[in-house]
Backbone as a printed PyTorch tensor [residue, N CA C, xyz], in Angstrom:
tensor([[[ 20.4470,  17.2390,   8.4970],
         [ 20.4200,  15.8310,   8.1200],
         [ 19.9910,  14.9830,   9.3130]],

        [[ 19.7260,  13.6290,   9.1300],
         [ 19.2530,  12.8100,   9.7890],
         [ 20.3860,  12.5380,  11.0760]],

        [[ 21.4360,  12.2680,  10.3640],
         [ 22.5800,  12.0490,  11.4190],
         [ 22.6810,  13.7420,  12.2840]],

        [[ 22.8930,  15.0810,  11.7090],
         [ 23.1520,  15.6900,  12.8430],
         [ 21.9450,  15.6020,  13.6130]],

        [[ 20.8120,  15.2220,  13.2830],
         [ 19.6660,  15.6390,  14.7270],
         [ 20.1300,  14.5790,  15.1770]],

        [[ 20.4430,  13.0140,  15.1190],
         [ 20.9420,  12.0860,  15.8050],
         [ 21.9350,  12.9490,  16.7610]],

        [[ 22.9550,  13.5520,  16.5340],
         [ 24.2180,  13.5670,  16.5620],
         [ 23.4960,  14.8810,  18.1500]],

        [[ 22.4970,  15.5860,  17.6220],
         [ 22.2210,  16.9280,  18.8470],
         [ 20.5620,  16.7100,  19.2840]],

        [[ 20.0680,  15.7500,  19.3780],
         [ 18.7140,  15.9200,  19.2680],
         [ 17.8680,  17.0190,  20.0320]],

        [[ 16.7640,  17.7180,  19.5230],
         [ 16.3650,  18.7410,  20.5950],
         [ 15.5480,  18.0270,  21.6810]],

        [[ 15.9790,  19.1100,  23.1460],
         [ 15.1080,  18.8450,  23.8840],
         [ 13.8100,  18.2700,  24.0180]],

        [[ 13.4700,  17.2920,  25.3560],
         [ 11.9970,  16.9280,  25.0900],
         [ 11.0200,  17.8080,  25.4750]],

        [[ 11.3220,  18.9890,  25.7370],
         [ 10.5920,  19.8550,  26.2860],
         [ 10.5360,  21.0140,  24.4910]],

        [[ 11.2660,  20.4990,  24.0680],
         [ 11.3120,  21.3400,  22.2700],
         [ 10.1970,  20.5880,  21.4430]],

        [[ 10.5870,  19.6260,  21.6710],
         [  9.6440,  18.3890,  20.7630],
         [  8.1630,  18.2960,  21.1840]],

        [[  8.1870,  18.1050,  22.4890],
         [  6.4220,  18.7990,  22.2960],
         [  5.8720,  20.0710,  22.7450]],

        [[  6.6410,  20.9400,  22.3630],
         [  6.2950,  22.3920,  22.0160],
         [  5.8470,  22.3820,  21.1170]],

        [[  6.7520,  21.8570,  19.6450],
         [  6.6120,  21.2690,  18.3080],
         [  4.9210,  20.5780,  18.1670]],

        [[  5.2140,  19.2790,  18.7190],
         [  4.2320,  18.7970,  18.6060],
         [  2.7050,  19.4330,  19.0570]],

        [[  2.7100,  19.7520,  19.8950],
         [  1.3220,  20.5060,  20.6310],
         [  0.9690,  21.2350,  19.3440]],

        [[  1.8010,  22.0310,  18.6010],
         [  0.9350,  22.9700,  17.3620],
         [ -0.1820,  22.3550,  16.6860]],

        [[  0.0930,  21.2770,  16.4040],
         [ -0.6890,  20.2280,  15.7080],
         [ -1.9180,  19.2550,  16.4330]],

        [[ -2.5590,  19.3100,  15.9480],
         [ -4.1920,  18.0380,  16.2750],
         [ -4.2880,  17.3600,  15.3460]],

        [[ -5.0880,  15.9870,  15.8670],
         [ -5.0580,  14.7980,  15.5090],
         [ -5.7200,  15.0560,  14.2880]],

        [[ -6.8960,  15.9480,  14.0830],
         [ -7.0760,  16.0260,  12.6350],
         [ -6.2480,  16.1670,  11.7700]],

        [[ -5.4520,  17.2010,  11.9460],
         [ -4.4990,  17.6830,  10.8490],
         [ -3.1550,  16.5670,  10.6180]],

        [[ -2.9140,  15.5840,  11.8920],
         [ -2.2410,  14.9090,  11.9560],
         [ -2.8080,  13.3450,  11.2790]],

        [[ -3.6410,  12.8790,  11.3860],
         [ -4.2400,  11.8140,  10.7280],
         [ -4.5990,  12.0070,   9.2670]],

        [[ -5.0180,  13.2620,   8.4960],
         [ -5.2540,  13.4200,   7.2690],
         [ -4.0290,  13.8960,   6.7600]],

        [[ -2.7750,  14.1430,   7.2340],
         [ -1.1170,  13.7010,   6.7640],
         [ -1.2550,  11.8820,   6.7210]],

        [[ -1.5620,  11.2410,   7.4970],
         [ -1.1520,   9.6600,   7.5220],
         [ -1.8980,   9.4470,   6.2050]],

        [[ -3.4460,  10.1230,   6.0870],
         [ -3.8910,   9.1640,   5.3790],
         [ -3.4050,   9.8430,   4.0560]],

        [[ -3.2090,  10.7740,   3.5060],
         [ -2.6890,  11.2610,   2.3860],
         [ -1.1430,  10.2940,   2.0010]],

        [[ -0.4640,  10.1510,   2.9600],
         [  0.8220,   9.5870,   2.6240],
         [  0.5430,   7.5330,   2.5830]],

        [[ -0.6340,   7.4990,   2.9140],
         [ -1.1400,   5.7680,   2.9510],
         [ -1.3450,   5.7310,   1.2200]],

        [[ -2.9030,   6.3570,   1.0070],
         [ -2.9290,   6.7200,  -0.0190],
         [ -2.4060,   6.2450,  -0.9300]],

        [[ -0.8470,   6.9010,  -0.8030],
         [ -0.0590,   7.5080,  -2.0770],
         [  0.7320,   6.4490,  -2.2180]],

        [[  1.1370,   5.9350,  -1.1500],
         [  2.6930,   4.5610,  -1.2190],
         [  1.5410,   3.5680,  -1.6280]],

        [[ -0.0370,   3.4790,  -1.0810],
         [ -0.6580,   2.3840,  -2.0030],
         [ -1.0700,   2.7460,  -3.4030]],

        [[ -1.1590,   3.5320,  -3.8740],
         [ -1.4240,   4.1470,  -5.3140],
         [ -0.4350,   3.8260,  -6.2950]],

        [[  1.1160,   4.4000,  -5.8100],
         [  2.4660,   4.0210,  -6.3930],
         [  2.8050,   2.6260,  -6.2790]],

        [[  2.1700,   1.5240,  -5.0770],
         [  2.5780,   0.0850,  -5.3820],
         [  1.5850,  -0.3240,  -6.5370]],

        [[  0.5110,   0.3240,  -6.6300],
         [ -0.5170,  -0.1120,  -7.7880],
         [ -0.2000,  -0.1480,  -8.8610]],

        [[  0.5640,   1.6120,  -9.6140],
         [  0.9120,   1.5620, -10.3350],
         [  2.1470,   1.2250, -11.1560]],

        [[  2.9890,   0.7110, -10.5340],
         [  4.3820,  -0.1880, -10.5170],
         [  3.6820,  -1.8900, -11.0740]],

        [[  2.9110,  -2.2030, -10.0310],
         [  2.3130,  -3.3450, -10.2030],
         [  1.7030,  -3.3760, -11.6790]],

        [[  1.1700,  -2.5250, -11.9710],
         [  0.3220,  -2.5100, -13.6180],
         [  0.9450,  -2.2370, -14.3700]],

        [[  2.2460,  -1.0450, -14.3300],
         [  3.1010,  -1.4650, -14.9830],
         [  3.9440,  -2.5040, -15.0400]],

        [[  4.6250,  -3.5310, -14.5070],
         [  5.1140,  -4.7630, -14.6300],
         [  4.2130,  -6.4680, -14.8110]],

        [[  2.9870,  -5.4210, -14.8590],
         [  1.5710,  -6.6670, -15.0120],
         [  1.5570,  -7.4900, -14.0130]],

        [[  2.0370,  -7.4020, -13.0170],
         [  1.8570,  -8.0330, -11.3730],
         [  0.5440,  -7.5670, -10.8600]],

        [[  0.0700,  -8.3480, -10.4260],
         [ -1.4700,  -8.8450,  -9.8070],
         [ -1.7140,  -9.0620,  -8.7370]],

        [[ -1.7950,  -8.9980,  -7.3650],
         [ -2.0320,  -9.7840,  -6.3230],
         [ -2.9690,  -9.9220,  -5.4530]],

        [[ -3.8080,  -9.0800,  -6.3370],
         [ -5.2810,  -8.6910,  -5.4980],
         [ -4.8770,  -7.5540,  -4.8900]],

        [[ -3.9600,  -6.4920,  -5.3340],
         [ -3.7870,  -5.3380,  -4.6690],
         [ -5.2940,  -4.4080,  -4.8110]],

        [[ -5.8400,  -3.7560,  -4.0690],
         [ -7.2040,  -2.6900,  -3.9410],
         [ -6.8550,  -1.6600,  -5.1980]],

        [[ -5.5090,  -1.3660,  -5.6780],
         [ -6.0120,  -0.5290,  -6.7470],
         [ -5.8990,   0.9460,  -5.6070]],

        [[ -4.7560,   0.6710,  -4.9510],
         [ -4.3840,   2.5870,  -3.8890],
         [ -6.1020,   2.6760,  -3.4240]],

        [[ -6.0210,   4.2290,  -3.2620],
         [ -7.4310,   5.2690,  -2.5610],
         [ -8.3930,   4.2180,  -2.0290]],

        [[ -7.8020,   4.9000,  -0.6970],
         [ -8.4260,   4.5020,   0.8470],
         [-10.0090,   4.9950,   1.0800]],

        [[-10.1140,   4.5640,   1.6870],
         [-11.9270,   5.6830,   1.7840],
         [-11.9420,   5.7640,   3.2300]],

        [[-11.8540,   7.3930,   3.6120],
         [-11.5800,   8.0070,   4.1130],
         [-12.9210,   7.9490,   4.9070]],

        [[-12.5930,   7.4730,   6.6720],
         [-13.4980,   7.7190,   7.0890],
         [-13.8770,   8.4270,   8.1730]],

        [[-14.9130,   8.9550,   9.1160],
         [-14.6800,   9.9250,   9.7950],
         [-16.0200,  10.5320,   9.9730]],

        [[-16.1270,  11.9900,   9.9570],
         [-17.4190,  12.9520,  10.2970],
         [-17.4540,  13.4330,   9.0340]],

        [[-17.5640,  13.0810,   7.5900],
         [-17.8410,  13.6860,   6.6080],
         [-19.0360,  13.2950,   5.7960]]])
């Protein structure tokens, strides 16, 4: 749980052991998948309750080397 890692947190020498596995690619196309999605789900909340606000309507356009 949230509180025991509060409660023991690991080393900073654990945490970017951890971290090092990972690159910014693989780490930025997590952000943008989870952007995405919380704007997709305010969209569709919004259309269901017929609220309007000039929201984009979620899906980001993904940009980059593709």
């Amino acid at each position: 749980t949230v509180r025991a890692l509060l409660a023991d947190p690991p080393s900073r020498d654990a945490t970017r052991a951890y971290a090092e596995r990972f690159g910014w690619e693989e780490t930025s196309a997590g952000q943008f998948t989870l952007f995405d999605t919380v704007i997709a789900e305010r969209a569709r909340r919004e259309t269901r309750c017929g609220k309007s606000h000039g929201s984009h309507g979620g899906n980001l356009k993904q940009v980059g080397n593709g």
